[in-house]
CHARMM internal coordinates of N, CA and C (Angstrom, degrees):
IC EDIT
DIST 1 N 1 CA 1.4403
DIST 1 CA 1 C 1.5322
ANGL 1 N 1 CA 1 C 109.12
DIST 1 C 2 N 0.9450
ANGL 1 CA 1 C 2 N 110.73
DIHE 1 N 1 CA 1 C 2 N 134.98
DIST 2 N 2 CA 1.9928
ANGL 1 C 2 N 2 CA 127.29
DIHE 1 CA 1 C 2 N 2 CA 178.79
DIST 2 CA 2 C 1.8688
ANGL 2 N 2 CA 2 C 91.25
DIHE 1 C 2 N 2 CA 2 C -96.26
DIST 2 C 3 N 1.5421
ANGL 2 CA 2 C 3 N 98.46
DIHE 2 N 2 CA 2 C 3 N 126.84
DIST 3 N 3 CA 1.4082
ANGL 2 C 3 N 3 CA 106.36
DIHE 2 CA 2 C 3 N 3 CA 157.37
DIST 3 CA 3 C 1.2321
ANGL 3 N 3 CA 3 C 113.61
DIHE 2 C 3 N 3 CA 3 C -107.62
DIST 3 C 4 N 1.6523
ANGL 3 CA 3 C 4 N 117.23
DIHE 3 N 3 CA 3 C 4 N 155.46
DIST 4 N 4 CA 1.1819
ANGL 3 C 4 N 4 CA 115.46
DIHE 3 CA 3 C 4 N 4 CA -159.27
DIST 4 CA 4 C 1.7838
ANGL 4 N 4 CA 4 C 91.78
DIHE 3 C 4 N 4 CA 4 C -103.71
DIST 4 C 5 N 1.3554
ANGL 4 CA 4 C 5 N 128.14
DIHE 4 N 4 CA 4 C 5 N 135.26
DIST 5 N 5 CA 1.3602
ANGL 4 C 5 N 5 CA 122.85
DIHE 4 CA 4 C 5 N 5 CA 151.05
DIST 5 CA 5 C 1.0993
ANGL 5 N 5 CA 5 C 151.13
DIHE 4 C 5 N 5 CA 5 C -78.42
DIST 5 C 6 N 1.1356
ANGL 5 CA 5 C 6 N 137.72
DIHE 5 N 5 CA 5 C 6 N 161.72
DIST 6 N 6 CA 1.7086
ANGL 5 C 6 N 6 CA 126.89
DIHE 5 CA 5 C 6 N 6 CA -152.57
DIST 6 CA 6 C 1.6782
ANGL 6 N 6 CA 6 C 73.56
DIHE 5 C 6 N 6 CA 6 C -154.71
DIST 6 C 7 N 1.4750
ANGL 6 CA 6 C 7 N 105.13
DIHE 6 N 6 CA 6 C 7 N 151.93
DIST 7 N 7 CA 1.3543
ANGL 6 C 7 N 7 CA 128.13
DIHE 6 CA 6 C 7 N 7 CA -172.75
DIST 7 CA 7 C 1.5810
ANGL 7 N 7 CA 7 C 94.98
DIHE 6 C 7 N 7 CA 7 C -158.78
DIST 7 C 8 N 1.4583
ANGL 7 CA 7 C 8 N 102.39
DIHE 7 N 7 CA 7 C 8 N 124.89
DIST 8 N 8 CA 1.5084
ANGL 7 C 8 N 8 CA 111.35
DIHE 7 CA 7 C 8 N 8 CA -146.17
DIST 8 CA 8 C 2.0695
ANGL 8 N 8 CA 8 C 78.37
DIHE 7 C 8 N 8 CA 8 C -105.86
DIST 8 C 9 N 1.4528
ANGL 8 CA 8 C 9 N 115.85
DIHE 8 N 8 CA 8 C 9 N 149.79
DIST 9 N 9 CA 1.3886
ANGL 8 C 9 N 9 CA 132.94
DIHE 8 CA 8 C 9 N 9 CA -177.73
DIST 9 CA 9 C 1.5290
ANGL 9 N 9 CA 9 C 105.95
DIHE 8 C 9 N 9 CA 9 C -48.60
DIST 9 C 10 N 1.4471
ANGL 9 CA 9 C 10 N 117.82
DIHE 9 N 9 CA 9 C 10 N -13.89
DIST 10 N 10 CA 1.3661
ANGL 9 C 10 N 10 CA 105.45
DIHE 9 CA 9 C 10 N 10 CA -157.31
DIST 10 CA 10 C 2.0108
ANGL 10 N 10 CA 10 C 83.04
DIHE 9 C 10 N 10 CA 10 C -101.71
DIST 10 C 11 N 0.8598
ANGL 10 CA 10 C 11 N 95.80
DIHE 10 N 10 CA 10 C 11 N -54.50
DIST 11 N 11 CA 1.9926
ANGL 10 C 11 N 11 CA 102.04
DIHE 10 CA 10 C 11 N 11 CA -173.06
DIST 11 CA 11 C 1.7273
ANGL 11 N 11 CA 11 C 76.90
DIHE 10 C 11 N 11 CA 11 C -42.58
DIST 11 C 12 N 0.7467
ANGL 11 CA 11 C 12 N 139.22
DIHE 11 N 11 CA 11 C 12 N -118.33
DIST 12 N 12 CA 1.5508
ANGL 11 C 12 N 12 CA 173.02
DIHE 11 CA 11 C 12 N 12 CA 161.90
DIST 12 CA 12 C 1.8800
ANGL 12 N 12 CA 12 C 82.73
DIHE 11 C 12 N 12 CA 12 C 40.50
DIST 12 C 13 N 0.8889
ANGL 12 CA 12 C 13 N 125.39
DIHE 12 N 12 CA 12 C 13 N -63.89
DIST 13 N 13 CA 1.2197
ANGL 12 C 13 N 13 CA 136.64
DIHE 12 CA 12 C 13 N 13 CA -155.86
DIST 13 CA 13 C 1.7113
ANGL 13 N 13 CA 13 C 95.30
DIHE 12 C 13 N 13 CA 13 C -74.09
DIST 13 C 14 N 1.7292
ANGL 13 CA 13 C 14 N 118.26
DIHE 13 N 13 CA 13 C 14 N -45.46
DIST 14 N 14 CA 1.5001
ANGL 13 C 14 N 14 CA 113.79
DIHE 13 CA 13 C 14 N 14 CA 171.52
DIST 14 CA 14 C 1.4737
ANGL 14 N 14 CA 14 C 113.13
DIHE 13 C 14 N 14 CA 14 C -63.94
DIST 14 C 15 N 1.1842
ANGL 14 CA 14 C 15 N 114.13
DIHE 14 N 14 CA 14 C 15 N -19.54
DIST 15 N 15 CA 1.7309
ANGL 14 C 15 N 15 CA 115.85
DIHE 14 CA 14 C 15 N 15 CA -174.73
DIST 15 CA 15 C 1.8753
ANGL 15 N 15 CA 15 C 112.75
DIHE 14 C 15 N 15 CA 15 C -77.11
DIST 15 C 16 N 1.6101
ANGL 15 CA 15 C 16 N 100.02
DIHE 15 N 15 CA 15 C 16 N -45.29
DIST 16 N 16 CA 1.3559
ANGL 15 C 16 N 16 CA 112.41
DIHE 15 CA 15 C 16 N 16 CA 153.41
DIST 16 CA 16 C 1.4178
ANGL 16 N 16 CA 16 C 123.43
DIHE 15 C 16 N 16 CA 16 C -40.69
DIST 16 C 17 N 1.4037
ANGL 16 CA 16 C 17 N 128.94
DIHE 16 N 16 CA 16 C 17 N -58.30
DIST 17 N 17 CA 1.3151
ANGL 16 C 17 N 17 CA 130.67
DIHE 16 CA 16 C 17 N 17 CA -167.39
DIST 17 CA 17 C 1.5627
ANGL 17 N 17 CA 17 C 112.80
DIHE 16 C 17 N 17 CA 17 C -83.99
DIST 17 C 18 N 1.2863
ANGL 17 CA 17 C 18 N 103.40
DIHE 17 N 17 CA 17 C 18 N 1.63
DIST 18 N 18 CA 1.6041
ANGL 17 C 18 N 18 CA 107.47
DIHE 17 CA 17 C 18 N 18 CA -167.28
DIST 18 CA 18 C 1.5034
ANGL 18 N 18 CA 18 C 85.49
DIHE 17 C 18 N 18 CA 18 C -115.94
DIST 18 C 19 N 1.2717
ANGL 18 CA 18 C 19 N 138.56
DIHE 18 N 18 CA 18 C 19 N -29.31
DIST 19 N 19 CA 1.3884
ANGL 18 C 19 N 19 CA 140.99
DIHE 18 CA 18 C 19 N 19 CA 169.04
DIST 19 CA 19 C 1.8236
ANGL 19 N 19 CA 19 C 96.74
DIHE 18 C 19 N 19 CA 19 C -51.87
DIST 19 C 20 N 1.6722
ANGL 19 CA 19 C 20 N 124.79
DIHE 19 N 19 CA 19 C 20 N -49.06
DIST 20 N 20 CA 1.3118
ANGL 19 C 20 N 20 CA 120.80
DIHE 19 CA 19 C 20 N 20 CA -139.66
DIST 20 CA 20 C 1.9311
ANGL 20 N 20 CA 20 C 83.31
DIHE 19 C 20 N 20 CA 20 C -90.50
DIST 20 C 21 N 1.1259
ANGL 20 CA 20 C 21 N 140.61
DIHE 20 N 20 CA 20 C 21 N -2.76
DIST 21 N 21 CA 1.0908
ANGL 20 C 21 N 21 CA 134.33
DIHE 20 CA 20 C 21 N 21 CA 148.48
DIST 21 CA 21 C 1.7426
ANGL 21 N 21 CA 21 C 139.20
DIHE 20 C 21 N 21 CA 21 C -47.08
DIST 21 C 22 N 1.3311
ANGL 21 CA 21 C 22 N 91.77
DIHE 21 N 21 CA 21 C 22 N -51.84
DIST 22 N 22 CA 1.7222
ANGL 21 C 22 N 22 CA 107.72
DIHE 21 CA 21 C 22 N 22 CA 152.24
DIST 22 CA 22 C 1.5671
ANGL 22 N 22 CA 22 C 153.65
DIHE 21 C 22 N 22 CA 22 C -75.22
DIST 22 C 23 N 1.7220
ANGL 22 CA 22 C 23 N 70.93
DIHE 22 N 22 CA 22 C 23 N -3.20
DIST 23 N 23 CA 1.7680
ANGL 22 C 23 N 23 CA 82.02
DIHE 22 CA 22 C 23 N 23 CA -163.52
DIST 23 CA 23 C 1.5135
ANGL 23 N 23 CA 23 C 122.14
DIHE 22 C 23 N 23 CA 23 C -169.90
DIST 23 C 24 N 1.8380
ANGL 23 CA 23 C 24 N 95.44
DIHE 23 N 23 CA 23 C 24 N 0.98
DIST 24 N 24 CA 1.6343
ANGL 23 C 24 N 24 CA 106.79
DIHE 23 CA 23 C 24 N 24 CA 153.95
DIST 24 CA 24 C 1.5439
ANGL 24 N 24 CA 24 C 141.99
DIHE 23 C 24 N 24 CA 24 C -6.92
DIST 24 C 25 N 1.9589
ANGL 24 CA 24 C 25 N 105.71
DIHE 24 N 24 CA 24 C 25 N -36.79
DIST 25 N 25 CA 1.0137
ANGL 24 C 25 N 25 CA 114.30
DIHE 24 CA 24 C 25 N 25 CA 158.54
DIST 25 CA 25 C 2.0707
ANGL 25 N 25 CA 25 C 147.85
DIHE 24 C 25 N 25 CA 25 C -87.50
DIST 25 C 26 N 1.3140
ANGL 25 CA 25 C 26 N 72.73
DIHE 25 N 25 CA 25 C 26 N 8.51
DIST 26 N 26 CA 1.3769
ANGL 25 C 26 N 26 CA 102.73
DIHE 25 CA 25 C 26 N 26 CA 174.51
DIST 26 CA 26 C 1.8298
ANGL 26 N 26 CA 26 C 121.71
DIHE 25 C 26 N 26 CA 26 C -67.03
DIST 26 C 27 N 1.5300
ANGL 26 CA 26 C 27 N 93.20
DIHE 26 N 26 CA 26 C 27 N -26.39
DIST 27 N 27 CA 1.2998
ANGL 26 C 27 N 27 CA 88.88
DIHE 26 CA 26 C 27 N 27 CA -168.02
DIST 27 CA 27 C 1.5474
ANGL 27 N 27 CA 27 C 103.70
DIHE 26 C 27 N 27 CA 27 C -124.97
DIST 27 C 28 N 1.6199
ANGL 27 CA 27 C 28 N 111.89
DIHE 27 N 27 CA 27 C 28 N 143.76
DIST 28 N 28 CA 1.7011
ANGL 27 C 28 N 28 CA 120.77
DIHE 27 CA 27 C 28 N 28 CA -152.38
DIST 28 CA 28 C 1.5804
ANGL 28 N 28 CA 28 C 93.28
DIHE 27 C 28 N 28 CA 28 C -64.13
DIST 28 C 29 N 1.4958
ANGL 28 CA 28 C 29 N 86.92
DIHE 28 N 28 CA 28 C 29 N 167.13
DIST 29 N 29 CA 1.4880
ANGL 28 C 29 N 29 CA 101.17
DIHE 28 CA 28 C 29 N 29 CA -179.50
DIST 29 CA 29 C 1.5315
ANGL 29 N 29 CA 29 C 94.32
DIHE 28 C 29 N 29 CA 29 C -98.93
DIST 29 C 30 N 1.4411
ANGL 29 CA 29 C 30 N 103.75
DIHE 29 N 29 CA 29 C 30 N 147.69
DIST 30 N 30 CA 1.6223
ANGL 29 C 30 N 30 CA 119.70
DIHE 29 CA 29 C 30 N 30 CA -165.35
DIST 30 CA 30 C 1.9838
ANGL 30 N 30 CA 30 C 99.06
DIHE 29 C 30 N 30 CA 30 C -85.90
DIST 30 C 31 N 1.3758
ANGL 30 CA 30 C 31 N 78.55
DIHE 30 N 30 CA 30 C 31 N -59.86
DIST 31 N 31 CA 1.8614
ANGL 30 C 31 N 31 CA 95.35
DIHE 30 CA 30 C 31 N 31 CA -163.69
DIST 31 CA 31 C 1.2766
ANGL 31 N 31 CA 31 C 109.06
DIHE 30 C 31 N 31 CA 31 C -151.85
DIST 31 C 32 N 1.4578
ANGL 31 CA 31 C 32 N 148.71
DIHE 31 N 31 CA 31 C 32 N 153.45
DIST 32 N 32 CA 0.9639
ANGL 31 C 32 N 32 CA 151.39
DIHE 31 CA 31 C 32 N 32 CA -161.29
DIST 32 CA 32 C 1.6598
ANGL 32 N 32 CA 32 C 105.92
DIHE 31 C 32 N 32 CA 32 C -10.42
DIST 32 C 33 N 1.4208
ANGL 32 CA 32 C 33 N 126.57
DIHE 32 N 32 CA 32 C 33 N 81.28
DIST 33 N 33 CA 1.0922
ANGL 32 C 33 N 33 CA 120.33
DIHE 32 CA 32 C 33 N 33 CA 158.63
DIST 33 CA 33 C 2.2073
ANGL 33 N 33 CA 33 C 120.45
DIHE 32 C 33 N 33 CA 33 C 72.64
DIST 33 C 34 N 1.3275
ANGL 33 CA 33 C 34 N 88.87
DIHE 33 N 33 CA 33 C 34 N 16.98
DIST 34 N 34 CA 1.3294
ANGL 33 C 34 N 34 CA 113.30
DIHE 33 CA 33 C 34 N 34 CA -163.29
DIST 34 CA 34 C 1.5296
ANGL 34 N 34 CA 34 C 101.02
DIHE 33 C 34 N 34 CA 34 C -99.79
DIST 34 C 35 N 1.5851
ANGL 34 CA 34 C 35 N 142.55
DIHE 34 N 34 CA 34 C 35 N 118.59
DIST 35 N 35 CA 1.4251
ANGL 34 C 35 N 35 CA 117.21
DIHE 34 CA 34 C 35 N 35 CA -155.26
DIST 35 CA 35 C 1.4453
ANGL 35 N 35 CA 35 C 70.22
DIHE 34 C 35 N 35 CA 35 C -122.48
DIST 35 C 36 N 1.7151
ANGL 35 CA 35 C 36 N 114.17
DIHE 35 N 35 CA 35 C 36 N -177.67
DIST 36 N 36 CA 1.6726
ANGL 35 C 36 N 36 CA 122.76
DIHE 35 CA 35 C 36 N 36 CA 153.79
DIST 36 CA 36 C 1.4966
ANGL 36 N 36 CA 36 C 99.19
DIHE 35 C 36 N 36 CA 36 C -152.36
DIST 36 C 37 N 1.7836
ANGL 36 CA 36 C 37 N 101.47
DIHE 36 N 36 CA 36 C 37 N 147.16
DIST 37 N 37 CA 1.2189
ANGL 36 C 37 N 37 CA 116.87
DIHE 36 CA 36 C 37 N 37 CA 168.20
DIST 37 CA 37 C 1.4164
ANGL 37 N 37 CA 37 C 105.17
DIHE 36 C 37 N 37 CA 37 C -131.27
DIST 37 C 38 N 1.3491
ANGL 37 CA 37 C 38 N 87.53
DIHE 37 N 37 CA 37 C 38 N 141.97
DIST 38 N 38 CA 2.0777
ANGL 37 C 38 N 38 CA 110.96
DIHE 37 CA 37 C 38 N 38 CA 165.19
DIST 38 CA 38 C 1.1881
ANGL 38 N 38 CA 38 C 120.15
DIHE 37 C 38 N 38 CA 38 C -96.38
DIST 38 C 39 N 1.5490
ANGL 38 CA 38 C 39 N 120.99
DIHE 38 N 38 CA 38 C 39 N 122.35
DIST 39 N 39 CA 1.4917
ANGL 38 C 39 N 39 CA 163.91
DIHE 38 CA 38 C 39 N 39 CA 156.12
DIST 39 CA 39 C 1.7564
ANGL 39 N 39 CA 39 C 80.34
DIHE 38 C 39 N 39 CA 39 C -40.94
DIST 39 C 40 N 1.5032
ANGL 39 CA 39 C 40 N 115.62
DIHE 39 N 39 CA 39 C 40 N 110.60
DIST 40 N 40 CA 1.1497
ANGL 39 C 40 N 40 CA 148.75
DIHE 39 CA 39 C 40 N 40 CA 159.99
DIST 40 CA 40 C 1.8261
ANGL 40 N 40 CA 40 C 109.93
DIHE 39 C 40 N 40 CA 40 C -36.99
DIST 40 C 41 N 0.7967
ANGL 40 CA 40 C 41 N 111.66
DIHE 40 N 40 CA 40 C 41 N -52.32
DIST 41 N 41 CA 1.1797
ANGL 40 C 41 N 41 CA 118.59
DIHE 40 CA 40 C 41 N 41 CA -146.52
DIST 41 CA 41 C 1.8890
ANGL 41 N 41 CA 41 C 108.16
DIHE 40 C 41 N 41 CA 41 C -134.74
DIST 41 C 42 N 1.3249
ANGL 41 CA 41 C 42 N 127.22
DIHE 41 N 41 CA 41 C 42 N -37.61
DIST 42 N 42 CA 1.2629
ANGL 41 C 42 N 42 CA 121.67
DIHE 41 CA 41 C 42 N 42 CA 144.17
DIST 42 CA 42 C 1.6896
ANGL 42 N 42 CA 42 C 125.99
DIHE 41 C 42 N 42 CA 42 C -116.85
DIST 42 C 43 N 0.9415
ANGL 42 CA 42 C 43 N 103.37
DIHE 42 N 42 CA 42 C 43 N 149.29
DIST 43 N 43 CA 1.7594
ANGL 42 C 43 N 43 CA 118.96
DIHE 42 CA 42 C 43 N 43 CA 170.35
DIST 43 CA 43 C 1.4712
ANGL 43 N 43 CA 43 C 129.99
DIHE 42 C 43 N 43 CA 43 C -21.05
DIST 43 C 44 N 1.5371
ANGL 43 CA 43 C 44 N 108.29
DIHE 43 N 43 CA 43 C 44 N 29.12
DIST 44 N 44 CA 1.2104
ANGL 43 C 44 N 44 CA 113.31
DIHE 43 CA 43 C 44 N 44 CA -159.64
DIST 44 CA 44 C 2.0402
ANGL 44 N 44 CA 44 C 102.49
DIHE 43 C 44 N 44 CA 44 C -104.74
DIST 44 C 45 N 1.0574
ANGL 44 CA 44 C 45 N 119.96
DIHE 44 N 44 CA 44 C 45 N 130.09
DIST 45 N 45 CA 1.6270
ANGL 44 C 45 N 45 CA 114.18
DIHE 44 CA 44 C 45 N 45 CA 152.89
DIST 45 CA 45 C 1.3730
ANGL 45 N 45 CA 45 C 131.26
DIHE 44 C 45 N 45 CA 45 C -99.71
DIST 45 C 46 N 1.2359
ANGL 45 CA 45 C 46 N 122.31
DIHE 45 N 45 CA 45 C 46 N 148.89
DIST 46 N 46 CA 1.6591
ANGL 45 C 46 N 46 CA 103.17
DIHE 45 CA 45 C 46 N 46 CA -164.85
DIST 46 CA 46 C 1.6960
ANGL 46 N 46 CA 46 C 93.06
DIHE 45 C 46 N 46 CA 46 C -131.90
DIST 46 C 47 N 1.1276
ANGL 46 CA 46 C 47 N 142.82
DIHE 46 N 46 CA 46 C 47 N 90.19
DIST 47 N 47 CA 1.2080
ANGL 46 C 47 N 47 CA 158.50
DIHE 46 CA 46 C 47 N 47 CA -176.84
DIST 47 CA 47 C 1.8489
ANGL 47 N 47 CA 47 C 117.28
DIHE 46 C 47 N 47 CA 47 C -78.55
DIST 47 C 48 N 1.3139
ANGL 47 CA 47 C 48 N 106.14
DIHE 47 N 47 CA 47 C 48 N 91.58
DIST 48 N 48 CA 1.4986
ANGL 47 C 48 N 48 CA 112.30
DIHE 47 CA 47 C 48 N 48 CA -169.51
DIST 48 CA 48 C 1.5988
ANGL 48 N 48 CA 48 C 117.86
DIHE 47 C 48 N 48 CA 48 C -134.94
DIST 48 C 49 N 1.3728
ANGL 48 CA 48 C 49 N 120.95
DIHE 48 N 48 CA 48 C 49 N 158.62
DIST 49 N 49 CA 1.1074
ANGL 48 C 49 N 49 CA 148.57
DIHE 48 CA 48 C 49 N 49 CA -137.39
DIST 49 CA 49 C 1.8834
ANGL 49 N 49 CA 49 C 114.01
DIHE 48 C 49 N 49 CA 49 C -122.52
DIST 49 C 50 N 1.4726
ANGL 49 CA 49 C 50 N 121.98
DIHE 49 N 49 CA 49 C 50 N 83.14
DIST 50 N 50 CA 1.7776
ANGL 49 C 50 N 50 CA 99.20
DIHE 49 CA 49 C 50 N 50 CA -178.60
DIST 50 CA 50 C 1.4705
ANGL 50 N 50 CA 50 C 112.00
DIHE 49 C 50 N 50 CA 50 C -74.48
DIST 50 C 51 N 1.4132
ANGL 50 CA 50 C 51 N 109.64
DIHE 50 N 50 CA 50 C 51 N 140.02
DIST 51 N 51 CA 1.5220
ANGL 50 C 51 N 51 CA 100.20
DIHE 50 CA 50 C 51 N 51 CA -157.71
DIST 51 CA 51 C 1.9378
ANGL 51 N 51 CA 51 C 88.40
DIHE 50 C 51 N 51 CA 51 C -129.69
DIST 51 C 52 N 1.1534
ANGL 51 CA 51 C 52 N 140.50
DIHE 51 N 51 CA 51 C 52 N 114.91
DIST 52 N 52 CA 1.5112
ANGL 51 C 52 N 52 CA 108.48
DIHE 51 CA 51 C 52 N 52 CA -157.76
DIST 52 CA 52 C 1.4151
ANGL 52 N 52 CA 52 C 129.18
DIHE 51 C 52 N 52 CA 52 C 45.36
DIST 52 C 53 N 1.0977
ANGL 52 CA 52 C 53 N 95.25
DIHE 52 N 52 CA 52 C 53 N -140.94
DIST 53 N 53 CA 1.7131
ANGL 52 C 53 N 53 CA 91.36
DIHE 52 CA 52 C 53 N 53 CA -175.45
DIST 53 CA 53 C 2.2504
ANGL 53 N 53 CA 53 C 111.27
DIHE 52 C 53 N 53 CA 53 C -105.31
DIST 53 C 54 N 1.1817
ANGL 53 CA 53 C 54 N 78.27
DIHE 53 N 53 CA 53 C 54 N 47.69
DIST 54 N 54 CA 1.6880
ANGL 53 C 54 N 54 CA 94.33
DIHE 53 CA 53 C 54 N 54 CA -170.47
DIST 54 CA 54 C 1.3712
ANGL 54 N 54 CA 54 C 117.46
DIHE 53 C 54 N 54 CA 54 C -123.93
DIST 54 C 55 N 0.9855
ANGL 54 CA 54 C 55 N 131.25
DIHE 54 N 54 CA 54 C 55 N 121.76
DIST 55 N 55 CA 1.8113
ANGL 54 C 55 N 55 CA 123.25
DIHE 54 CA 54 C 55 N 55 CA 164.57
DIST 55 CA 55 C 1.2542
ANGL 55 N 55 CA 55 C 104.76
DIHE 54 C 55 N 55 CA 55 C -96.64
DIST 55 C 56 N 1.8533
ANGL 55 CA 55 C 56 N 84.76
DIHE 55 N 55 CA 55 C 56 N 119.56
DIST 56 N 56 CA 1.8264
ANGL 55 C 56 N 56 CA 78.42
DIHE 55 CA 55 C 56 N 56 CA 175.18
DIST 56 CA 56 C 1.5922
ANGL 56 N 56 CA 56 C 107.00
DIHE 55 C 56 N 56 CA 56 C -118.88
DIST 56 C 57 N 1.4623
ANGL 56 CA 56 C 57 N 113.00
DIHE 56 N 56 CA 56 C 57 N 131.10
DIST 57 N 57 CA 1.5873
ANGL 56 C 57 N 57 CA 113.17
DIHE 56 CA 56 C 57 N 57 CA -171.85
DIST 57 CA 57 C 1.8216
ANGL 57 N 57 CA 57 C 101.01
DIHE 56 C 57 N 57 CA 57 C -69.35
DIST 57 C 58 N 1.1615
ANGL 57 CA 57 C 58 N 102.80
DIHE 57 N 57 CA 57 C 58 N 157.03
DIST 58 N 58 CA 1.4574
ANGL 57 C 58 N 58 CA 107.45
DIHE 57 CA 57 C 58 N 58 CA -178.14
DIST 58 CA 58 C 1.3726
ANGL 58 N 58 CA 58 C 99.17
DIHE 57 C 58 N 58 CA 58 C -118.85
DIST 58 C 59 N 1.8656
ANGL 58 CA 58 C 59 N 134.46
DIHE 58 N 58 CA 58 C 59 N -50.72
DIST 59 N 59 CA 1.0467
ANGL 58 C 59 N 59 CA 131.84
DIHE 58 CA 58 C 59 N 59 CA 164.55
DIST 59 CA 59 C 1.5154
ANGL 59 N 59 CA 59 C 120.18
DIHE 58 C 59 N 59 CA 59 C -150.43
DIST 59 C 60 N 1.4447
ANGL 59 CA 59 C 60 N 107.74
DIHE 59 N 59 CA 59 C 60 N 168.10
DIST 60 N 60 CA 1.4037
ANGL 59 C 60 N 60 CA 106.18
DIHE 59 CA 59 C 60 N 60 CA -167.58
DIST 60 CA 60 C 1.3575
ANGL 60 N 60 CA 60 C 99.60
DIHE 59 C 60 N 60 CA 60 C -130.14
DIST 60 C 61 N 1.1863
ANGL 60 CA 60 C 61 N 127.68
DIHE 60 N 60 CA 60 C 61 N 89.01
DIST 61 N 61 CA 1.4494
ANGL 60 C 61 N 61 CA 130.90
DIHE 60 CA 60 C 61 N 61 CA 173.46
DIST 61 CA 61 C 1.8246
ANGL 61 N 61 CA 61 C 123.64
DIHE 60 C 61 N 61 CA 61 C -92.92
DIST 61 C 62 N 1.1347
ANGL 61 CA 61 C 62 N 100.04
DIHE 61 N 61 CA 61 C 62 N 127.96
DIST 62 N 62 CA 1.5485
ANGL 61 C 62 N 62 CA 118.48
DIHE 61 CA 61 C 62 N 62 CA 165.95
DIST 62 CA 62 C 1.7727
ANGL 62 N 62 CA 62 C 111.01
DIHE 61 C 62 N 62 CA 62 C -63.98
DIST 62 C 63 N 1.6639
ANGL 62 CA 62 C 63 N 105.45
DIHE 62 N 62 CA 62 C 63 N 125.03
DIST 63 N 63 CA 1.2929
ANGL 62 C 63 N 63 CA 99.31
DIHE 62 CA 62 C 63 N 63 CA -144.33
DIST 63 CA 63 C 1.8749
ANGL 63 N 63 CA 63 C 101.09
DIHE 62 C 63 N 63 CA 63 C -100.17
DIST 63 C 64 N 1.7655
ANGL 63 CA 63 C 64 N 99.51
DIHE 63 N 63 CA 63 C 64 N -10.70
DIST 64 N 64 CA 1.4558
ANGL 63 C 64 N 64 CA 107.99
DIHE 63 CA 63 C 64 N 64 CA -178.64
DIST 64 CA 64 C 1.4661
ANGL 64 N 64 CA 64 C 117.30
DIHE 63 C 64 N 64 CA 64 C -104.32
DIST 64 C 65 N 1.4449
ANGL 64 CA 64 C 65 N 115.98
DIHE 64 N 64 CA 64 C 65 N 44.03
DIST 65 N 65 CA 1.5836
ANGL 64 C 65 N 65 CA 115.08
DIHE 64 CA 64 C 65 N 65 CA -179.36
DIST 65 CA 65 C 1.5319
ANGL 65 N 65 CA 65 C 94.29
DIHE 64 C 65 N 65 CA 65 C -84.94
DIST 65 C 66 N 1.2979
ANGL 65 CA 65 C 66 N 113.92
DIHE 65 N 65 CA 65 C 66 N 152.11
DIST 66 N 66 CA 1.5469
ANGL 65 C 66 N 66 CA 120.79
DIHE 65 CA 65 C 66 N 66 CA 156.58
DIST 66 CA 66 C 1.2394
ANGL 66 N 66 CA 66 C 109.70
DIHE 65 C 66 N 66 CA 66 C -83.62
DIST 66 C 67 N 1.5662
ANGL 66 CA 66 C 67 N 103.94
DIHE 66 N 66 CA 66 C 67 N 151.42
DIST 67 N 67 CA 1.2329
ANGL 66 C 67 N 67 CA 119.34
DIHE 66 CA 66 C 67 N 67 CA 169.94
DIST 67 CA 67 C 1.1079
ANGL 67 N 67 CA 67 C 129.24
DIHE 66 C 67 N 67 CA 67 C -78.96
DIST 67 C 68 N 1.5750
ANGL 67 CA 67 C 68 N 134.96
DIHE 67 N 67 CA 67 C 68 N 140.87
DIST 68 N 68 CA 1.6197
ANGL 67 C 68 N 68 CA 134.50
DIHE 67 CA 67 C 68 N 68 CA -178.43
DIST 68 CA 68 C 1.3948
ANGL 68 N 68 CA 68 C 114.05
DIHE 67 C 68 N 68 CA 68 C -89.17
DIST 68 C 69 N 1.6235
ANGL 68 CA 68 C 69 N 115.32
DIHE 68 N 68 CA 68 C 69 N 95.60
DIST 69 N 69 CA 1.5901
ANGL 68 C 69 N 69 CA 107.12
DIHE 68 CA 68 C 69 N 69 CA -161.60
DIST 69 CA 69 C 2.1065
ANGL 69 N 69 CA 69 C 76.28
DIHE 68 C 69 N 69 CA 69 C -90.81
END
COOR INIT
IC SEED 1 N 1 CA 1 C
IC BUILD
């Protein structure tokens, strides 16, 4: 039997940040030193900063909220 997996938003998002450990530099710099990565699989952005030898996340925004006109 094949089980099917489910990877709940919160794992998904630790798998991301443990990705930006290895390889932080992979992804362009936005604006003053400001990088962003996308959550594979849900709507998530993770917008971070190498500061020394540290990545420090600044925010993690959900990228499919509606707007309140």
């Amino acid at each position: 039997m094949t089980w099917r997996v489910r990877v709940r938003p919160e794992a998904e998002l630790d798998l991301l940040v443990a990705s930006l450990a290895n390889n932080a530099l992979l992804y362009a710099d936005l604006f003053e030193g400001v990088r962003r990565v996308f959550a594979r699989r849900f709507p998530f952005a993770v917008s971070f900063q190498i500061v020394g030898d540290e990545v420090v996340v600044i925010s993690i925004l959900h990228m499919r909220r509606r707007r309140m006109t």
